[in-house]
N, C-alpha and C positions, 0 to 999 in steps of 0.2 A: 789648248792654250797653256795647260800648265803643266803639261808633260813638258812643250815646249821650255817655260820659264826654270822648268829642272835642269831640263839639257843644256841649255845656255850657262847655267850656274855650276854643274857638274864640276869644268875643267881645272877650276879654282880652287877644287878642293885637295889635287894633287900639285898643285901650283913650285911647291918645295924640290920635285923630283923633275928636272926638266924634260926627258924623257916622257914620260906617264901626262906630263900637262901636255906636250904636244900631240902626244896620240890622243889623246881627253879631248882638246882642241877639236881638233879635223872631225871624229869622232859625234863629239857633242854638237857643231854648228851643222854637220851634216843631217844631221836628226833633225834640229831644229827646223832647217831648209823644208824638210820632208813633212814638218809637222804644223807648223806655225809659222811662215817665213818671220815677219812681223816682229818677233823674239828676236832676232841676230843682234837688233841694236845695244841689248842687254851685258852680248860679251865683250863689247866695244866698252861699255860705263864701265863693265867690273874690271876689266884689264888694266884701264887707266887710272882705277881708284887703286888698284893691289899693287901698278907703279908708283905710283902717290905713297901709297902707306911705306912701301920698300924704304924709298925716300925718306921720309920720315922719322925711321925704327933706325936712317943710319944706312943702310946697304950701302956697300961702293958701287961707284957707277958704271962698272962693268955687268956684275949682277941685276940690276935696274935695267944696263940695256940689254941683255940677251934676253930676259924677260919678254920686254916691250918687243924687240927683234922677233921671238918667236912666236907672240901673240898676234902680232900683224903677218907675218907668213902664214901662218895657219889658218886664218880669216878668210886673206886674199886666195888661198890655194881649194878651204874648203869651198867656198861659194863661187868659185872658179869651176872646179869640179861638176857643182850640182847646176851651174845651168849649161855646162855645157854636156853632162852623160845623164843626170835626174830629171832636169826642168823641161817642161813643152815650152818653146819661144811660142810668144804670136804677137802680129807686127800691129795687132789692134785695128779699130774700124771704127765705124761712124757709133757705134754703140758699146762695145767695150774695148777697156784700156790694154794698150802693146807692152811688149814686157823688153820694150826695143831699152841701151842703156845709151846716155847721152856720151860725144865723144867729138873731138875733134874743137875747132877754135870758139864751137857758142855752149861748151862746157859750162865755163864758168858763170856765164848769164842764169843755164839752166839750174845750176844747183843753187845758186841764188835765190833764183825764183821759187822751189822746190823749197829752200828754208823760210824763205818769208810765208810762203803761204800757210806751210807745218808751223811755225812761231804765232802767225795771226790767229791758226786755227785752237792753239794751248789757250790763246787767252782769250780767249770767246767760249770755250765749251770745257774749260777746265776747272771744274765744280762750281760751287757760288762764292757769296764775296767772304765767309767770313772761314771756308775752306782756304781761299786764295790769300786771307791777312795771314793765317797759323803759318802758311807754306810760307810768305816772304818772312817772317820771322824766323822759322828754320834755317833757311835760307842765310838770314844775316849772322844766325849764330856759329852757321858751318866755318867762315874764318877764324873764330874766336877758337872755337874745339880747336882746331887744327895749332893755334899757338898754343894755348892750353897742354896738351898731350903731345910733345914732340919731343925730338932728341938734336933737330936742328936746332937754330935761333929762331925766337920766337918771333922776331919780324920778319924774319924771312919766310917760316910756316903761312904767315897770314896771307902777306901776299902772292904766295907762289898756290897756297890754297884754294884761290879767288880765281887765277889762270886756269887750275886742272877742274873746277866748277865749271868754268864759263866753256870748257873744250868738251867733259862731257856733255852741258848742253846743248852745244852743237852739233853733237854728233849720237845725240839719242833717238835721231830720225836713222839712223843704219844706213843700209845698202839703197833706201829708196831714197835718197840724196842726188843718186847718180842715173834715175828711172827718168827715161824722156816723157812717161806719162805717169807720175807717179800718183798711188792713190793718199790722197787725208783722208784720214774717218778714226776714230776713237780707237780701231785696233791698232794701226800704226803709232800710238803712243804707248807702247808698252815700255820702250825703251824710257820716255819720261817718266812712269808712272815708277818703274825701278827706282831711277833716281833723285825722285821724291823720298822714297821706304830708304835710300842709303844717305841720302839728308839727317833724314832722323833718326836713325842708328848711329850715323856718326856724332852728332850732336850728345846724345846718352853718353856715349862710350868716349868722346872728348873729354866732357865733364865728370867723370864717373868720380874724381877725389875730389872738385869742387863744389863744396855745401849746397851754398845758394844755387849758384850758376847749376849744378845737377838737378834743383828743383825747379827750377825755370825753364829751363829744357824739356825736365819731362814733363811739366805741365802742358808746353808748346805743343811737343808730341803727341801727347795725349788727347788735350783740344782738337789736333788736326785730324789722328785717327778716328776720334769719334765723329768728328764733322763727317768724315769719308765714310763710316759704317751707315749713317746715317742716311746720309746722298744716293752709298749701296741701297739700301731698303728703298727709298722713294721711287728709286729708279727702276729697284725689280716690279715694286707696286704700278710703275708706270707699264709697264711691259706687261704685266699680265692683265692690266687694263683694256690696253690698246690692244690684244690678243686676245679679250673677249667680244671687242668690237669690230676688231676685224671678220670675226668667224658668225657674228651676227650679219653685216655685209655682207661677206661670200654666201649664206644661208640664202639669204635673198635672191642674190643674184642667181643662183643655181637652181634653185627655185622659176625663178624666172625662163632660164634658162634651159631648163624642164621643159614648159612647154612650147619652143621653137624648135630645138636641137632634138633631132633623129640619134638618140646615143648608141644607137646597132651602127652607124656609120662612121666612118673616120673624118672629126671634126677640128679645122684649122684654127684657133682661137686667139687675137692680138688683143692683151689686155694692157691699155693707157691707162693716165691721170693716177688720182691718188686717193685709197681711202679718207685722207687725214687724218686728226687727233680726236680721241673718243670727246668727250664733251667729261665725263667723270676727270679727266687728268689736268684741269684746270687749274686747280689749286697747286694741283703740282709745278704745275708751265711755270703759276705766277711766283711761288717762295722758290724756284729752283731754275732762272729763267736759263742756268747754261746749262742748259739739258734739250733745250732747244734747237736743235740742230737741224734744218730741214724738216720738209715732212717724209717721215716714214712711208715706202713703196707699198703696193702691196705684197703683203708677206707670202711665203711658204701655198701660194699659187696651187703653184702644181700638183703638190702634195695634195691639197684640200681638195682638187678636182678629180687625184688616182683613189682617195678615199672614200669618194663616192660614185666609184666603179666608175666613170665615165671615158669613153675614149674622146680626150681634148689635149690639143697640141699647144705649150703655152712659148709663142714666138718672142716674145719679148713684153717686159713689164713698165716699158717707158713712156716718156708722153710722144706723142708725135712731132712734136717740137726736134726732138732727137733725130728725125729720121729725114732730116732736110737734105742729108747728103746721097740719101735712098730714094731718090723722087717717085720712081715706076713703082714700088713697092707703096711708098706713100701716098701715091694717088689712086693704086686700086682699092689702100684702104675707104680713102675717103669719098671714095665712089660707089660704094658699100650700101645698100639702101638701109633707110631707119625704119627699124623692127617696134624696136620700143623705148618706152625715153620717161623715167621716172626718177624721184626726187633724191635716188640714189645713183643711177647708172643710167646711160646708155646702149641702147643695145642696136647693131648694124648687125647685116647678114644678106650673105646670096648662096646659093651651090654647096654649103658646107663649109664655109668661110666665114669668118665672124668679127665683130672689132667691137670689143665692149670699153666701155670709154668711162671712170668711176670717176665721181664728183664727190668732191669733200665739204660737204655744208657745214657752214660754221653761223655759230648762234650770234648774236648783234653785240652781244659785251666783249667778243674774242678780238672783233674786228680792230 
């Protein structure tokens, strides 16, 4: 991920030599592709903030648009490139997502739909509320910087400020804009999370010869990255919670496990449901409720079952609810006879075939 957020950043740093940016370009998003897709939305903010700035500093709008011109060739040509000679296509299934892109007259439904959800999903799990106050105050003082430090007019700085904000917002979701199955989850906001950090760089560096206004900024600033440092630690503290409680679960289960499963045999293993949330990370749930986001799968499976030398096949880690479109597959699961059935798990089993089913018990105050 942050080789990635390198490579994406890279092309801007020869930006001055048109040449050297455009190979930089192609160069840099093709890495990206290969490393992080998730990043690309990055070069899309930085492109349009360094046309912005051009703007700004004065450039004629010849220079402004070869720029832009070359930034958007380079984009379209590099991730053009990587899924047609890099990328595996798959057209997706009942359980994971296609990498099919939308096209033709229900385009624009789909990218529609694709930003509402990515916009619903920022303001539901994008930190807490007093991360989310710092940000919309950045936020309001980005048009100000922008009149503040220009060489255009300053009403026109402000409001043309406001347009190149609101465009990279729209477009810090990237290339998954245009995904018939596009994934949300916290990694495809890289591109917002950038341009939150160019919020508040640009706000510093707007103000940098006004007194006040410099000290109110970077107060803003400062509130909001500590709030974010802060949200980092809870959240690692959440994770290695929920990673010792998971590996207490899998303990068990394996355990369990132990004594049904012939592990000299080659065993077929379909693990459902969900461990849920440790019961220690409650406090955290409750002072940090957007962090919330579903419950957590079971983790790194496979791994924990090669680590204790076992030959088991892990088919899939979803509920059976998912496999409605698999009937034959889903009815031999649940034709599976019951082995054993405790306050953690269920356990099914015939021939070497197994469907362990994890249940998340939750304590009467969570409810």
């Amino acid at each position: 991920m942050a080789l990635a957020l390198l490579f994406a950043v890279m092309p801007f740093l020869f930006h001055k030599n048109r040449m050297c940016y455009a190979c930089m370009s192609f160069l840099g998003l093709i890495l990206v592709c290969t490393s992080y897709q998730a990043a690309n939305s990055i070069y899309i903010i930085l492109a349009i903030y360094t046309a912005y700035r051009m703007w700004a500093e004065n450039k004629s709008w010849k220079e402004i648009g070869i720029f832009s011109l070359i930034s958007i060739v380079c984009y379209i040509i590099a991730l053009f490139y990587f899924r047609a000679f890099l990328m595996n296509t798959f057209a997706g299934d009942a359980i994971h997502r296609g990498t099919g892109i939308a096209h033709g007259s229900g385009m624009l439904g789909l990218v529609k739909k694709n930003l509402t959800e990515y916009f619903s999903f920022i303001r539901h799990s994008y930190g807490n509320i007093w991360i989310k106050a710092f940000t919309i105050i950045s936020i309001l003082l980005f048009p100000f910087a922008s009149a503040f430090r220009t060489k255009k007019g300053r009403l026109a700085s402000f409001f043309f400020s406001i347009i190149v904000l609101c465009t990279m917002f729209l477009l810090s979701f990237g290339a998954y804009i245009v995904l018939e199955q596009t994934l949300i989850s916290t990694r495809t906001m890289m591109g917002f999370d950038v341009l939150i950090a160019l919020i508040a760089l640009h706000d510093i560096y707007g103000f940098a010869d006004a007194d006040i206004m410099k000290k109110c900024s970077a107060i803003t600033v400062l509130c909001l990255f500590y709030g974010m440092g802060i949200g980092t630690t809870v959240y690692g503290n959440r994770i290695s919670k929920q990673k010792d409680y998971e590996r207490f679960r899998f303990t068990i289960l394996l355990q369990d496990l132990s004594h049904i499963v012939d592990a000299s045999q080659h065993n077929s293993i379909y693990i459902g449901g969900t461990v849920g949330y440790a019961e220690k990370e409650r406090m955290e749930r409750i002072n940090y409720p957007a962090m919330n986001v579903g419950n957590p799968s079971p983790v790194l499976t496979h791994y924990l079952l090669t680590n204790w030398n076992m030959e088991f096949e892990v088919l899939s880690e979803d509920d059976l609810g998912e496999l409605d479109l698999r009937p034959e597959f889903k009815k031999q699961l649940t034709e599976l006879p019951l082995i054993q059935d405790t306050f953690y798990h269920t356990i099914y089993g015939k021939d070497n075939q197994y469907y362990v089913y994890l249940k998340a018990p939750t304590v009467k105050e969570w409810k």
